[in-house]
C-alpha positions as CSV (number, residue, x, y, z in Angstrom):
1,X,47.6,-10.5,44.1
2,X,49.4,-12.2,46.8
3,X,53.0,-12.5,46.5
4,X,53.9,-16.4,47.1
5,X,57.5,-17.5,47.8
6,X,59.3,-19.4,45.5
7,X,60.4,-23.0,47.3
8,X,64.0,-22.5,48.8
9,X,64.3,-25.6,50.2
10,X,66.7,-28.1,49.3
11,X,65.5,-30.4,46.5
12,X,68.1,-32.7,46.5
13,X,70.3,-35.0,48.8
14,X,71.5,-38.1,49.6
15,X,69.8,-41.1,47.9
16,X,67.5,-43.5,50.1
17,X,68.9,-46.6,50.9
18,X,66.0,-48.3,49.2
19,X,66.9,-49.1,45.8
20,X,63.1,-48.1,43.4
21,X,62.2,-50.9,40.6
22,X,61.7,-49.0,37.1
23,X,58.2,-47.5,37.3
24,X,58.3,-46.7,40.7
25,X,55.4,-44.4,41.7
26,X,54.8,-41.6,44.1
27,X,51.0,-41.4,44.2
28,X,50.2,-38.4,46.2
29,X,51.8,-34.5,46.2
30,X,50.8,-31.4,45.7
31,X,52.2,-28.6,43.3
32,X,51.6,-25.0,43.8
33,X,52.1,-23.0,40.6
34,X,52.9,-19.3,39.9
35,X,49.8,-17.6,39.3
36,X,47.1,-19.8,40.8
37,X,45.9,-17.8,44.3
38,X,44.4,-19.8,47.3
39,X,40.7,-20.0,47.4
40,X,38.5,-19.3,50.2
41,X,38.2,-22.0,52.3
42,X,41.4,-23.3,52.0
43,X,44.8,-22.5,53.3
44,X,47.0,-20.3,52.5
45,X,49.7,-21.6,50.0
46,X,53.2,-21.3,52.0
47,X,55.4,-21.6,49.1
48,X,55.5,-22.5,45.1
49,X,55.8,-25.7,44.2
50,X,56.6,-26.8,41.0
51,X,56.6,-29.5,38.4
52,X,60.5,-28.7,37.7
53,X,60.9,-28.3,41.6
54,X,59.7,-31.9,41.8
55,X,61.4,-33.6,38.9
56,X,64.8,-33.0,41.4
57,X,62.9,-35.0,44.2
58,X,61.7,-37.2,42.2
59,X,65.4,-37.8,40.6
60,X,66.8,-38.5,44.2
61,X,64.5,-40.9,45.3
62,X,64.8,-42.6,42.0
63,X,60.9,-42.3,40.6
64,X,59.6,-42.4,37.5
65,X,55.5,-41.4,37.8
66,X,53.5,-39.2,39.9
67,X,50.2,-38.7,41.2
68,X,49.5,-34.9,41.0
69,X,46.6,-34.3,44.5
70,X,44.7,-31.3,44.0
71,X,45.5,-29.3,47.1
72,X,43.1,-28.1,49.6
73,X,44.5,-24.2,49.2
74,X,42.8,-24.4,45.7
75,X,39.7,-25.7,46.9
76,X,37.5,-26.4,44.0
77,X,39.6,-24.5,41.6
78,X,41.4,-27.2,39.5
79,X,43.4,-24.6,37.2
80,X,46.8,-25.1,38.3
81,X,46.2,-28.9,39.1
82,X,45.6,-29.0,35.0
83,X,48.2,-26.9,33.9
84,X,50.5,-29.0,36.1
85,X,49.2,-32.5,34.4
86,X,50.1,-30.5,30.9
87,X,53.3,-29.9,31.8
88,X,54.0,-33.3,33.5
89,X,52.2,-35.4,30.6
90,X,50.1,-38.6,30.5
91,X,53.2,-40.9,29.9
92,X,53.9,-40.4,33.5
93,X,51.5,-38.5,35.4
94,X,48.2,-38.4,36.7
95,X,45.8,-36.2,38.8
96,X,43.3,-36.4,41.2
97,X,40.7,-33.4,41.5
98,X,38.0,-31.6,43.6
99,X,34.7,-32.8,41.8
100,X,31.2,-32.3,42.8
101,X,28.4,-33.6,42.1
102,X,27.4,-30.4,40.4
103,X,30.8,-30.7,38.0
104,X,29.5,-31.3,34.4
105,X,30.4,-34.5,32.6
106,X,31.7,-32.5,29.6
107,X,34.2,-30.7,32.0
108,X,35.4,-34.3,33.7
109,X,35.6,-36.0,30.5
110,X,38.1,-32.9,29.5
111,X,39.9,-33.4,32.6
112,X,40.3,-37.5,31.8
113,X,42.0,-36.8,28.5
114,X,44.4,-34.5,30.6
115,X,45.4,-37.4,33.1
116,X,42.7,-37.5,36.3
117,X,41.8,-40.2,37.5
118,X,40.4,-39.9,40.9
119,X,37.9,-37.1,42.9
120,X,39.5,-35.8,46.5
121,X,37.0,-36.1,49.3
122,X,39.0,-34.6,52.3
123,X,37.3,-34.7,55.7
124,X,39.5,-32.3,57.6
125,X,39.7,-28.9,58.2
126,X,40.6,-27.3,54.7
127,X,38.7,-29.9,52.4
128,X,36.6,-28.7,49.6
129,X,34.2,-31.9,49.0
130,X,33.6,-33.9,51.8
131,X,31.6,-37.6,52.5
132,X,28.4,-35.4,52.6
133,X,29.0,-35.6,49.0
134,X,30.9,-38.4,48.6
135,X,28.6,-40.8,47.0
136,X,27.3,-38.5,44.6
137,X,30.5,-38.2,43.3
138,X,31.2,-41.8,43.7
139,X,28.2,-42.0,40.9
140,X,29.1,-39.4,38.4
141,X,32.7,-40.5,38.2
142,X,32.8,-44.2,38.1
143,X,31.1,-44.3,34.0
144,X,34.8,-43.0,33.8
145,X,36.5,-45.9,35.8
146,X,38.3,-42.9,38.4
147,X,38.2,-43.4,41.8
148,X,37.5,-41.8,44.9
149,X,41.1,-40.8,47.2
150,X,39.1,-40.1,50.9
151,X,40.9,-39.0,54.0
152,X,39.4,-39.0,57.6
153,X,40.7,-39.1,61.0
154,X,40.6,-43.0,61.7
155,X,39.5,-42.6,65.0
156,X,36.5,-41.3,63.6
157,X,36.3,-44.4,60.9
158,X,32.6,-45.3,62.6
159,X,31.5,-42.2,61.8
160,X,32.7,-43.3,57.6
161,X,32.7,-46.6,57.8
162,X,28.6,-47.3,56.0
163,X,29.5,-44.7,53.7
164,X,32.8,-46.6,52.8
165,X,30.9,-49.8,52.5
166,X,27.8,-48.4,50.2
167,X,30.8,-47.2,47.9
168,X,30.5,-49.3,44.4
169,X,33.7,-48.2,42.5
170,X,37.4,-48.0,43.6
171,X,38.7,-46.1,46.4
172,X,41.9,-45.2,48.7
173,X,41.9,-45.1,51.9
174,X,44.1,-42.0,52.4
175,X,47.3,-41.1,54.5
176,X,47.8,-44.9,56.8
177,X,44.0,-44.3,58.0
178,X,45.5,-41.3,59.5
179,X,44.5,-41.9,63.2
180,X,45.3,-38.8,64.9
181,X,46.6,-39.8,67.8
182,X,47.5,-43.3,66.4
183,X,46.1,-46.4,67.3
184,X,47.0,-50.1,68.2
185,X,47.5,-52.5,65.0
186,X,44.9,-53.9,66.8
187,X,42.6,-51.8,67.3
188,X,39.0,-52.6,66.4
189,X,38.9,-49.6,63.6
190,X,42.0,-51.4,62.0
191,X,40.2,-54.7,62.0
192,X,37.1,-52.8,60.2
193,X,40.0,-51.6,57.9
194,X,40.9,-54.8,56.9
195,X,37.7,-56.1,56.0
196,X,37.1,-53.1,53.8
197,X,40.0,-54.2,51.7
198,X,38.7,-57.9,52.2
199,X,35.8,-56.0,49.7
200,X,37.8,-56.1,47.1
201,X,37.4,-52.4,46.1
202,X,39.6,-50.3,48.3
203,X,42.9,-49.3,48.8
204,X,45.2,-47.7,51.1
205,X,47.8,-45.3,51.0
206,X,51.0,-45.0,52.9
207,X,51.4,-41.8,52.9
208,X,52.6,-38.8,55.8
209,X,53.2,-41.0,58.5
210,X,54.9,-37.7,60.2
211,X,51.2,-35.7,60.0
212,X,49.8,-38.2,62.2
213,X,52.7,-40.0,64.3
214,X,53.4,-39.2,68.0
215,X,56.5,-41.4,68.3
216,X,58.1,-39.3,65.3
217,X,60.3,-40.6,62.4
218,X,62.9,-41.6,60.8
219,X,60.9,-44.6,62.1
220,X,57.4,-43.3,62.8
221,X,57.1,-46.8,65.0
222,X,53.0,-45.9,66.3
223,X,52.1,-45.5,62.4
224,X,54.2,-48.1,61.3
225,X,52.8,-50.9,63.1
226,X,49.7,-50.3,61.8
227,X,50.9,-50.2,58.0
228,X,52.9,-53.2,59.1
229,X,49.5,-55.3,59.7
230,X,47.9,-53.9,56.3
231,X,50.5,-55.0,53.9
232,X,50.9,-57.8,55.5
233,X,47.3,-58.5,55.1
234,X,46.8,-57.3,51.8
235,X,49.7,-56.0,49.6
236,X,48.1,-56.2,46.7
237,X,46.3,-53.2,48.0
238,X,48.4,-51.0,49.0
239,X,50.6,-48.0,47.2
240,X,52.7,-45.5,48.8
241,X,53.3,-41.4,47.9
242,X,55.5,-39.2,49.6
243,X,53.3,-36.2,50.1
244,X,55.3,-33.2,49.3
245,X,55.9,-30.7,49.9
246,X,54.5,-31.2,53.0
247,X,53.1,-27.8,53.4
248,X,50.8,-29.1,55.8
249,X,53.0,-29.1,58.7
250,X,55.8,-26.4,59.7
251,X,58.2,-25.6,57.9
252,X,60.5,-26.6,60.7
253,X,58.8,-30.0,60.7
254,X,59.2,-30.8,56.7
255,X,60.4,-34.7,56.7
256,X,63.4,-36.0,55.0
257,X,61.6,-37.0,51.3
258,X,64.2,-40.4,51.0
259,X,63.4,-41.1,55.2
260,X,59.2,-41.3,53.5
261,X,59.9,-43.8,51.1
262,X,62.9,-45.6,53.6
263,X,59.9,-46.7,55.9
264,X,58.9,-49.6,53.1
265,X,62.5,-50.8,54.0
266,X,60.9,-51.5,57.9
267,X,57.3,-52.5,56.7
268,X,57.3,-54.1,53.8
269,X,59.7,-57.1,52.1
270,X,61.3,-57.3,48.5
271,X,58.2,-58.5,46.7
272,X,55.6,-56.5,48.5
273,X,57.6,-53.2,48.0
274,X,57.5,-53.5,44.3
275,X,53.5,-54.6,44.5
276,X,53.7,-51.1,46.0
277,X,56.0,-49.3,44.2
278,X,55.0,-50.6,40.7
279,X,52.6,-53.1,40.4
280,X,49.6,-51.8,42.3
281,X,49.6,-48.0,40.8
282,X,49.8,-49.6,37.4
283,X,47.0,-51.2,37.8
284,X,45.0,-48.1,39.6
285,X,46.2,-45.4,37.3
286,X,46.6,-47.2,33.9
287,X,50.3,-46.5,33.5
C-alpha cells in the first residue's frame, strides 16, 4: 500500500473579511481519507485530507455545510466519499459521486440516505464519467431528484453545449465555466451560458478561479469579470465552494482559502452573496 502524507499545511489563519450569513455553504471539496488508495485512471492523491482537517477551514471562513466532491484520484470508487458523509452527517453535509449508468438503483438509493445528491461528470484529464455518459446518468438519477455537477473547458462549451440543452433535470455548471485561458464577459460562449440558465434548470458554480485564471488572484480580475456578468444576470443561480484542498495545482500554488470566498466581496453585493451563500444551496441540497 502506498504511503500518503498526512496534510501539513496550515489549516487555519486570519478570518476573511467577508462576514458568512448562518448557513453559509461551501459546495465543492474533496477529502482524502486514510486507507482509501488512488484508482487507476486517476491522479495520484498528494496528501490526506480529512473531515477533521476541514472542520478548521471551515471554522475560519465561518461555514456551516459542505458539499463533499468525489475526487477524480478515486475514480469510480466511492468508498471514502461515503465514509466521509458518515462522519460529516446529513444535518450538514452532502456528497456528490462518480455514477454510471451501469450503477444499480439499489446501491444509489443507499448512497441518498447517506447524503448524495448529485453524479460528477468531469471532462478533463482525470475524470471517471464523462458527457459520453452524461445523459444516461442524467436518466437514472433524476427519479431521485440529484443532479448532475459537469465540468468542461468553456472554450470548448460548443462541443457540450446540445448535450447541456437535452439535459431534463438540474445541473451545475462547474468551476466559473472554467475557460482555460479565460475569456471576455462577452464572449459568445458566455452569452450561450446565460441562456442556459435562462432554462431554468442549471446552475453555476464559483469555484477555483486560480485553476483557470491568467491574471492570478487575490483578485483573479480575467475570471472575475466573467462571474461578474453571471450573477449579475442570474443570482438566483449561482452558489459558490472553495475547492480544497486544491490538490489540483502545486503545492506551491495552493490559494489562500479566505482570499476564495473574499472574491464574492468584488463580484457580488449584500443580497446576492447570501442567495449564494445560503439561499441557493438550500434550495439545491435540501438543507
Amino acid at each position: 500500500m502506498t504511503a500518503i502524507p498526512a496534510n501539513t499545511r496550515p489549516l487555519e489563519g486570519p478570518a476573511p473579511r467577508l462576514e458568512t450569513p448562518p448557513g453559509a455553504t461551501d459546495c465543492h471539496i474533496h477529502l482524502y481519507l486514510p486507507g482509501f488508495e488512488a484508482q487507476p485512471g486517476g491522479p495520484d492523491i498528494a496528501e490526506l485530507a480529512t473531515p477533521a482537517d476541514y472542520a478548521k477551514v471551515q471554522a475560519r471562513l465561518g461555514l456551516e455545510r459542505v458539499i463533499v466532491t468525489q475526487p477524480n484520484a478515486y475514480q469510480l470508487d466511492n468508498g471514502a466519499l461515503l465514509e466521509a458523509l458518515t462522519q460529516l452527517g446529513t444535518t450538514s453535509a452532502r456528497g456528490v459521486a462518480a455514477v454510471t449508468p451501469q450503477t444499480p438503483g439499489a446501491a444509489l438509493r443507499a448512497w441518498h440516505e447517506k447524503g448524495v445528491r448529485g453524479a460528477r461528470i468531469m471532462n478533463l484529464p482525470g475524470g471517471a464519467v464523462t458527457h459520453a455518459s452524461m445523459l444516461e446518468v442524467e436518466r437514472l438519477i433524476r427519479p431521485l431528484g440529484w443532479h448532475l455537477m459537469v465540468q468542461f473547458n468553456g472554450q470548448h462549451l460548443d462541443d457540450y453545449l446540445e448535450g447541456l440543452q437535452r439535459i431534463e433535470g438540474e445541473y451545475i455548471i462547474d468551476h466559473i465555466g472554467k475557460f482555460m485561458p479565460p475569456v471576455a464577459a462577452d464572449d459568445r460562449r458566455v452569452d450561450d451560458l446565460l441562456r442556459l440558465l435562462d432554462r431554468g434548470n442549471a446552475w453555476f458554480k464559483i469555484c477555483a478561479g486560480y485553476e483557470a485564471s491568467v491574471t492570478g488572484g487575490p483578485r483573479y480580475e480575467d475570471v472575475g469579470a466573467i462571474a461578474r456578468r453571471v450573477i449579475a444576470h442570474a443570482p438566483e443561480r449561482v452558489i459558490w465552494g472553495s475547492n480544497w484542498p486544491h490538490v489540483g495545482v502545486p503545492r506551491e500554488q495552493y490559494p489562500d482559502d479566505a482570499e476564495q470566498l473574499d472574491v464574492l466581496l468584488e463580484w457580488a453585493g449584500a443580497e446576492d452573496r447570501r442567495r449564494i451563500l445560503v439561499d441557493n444551496p438550500a434550495a439545491l441540497y435540501g438543507f
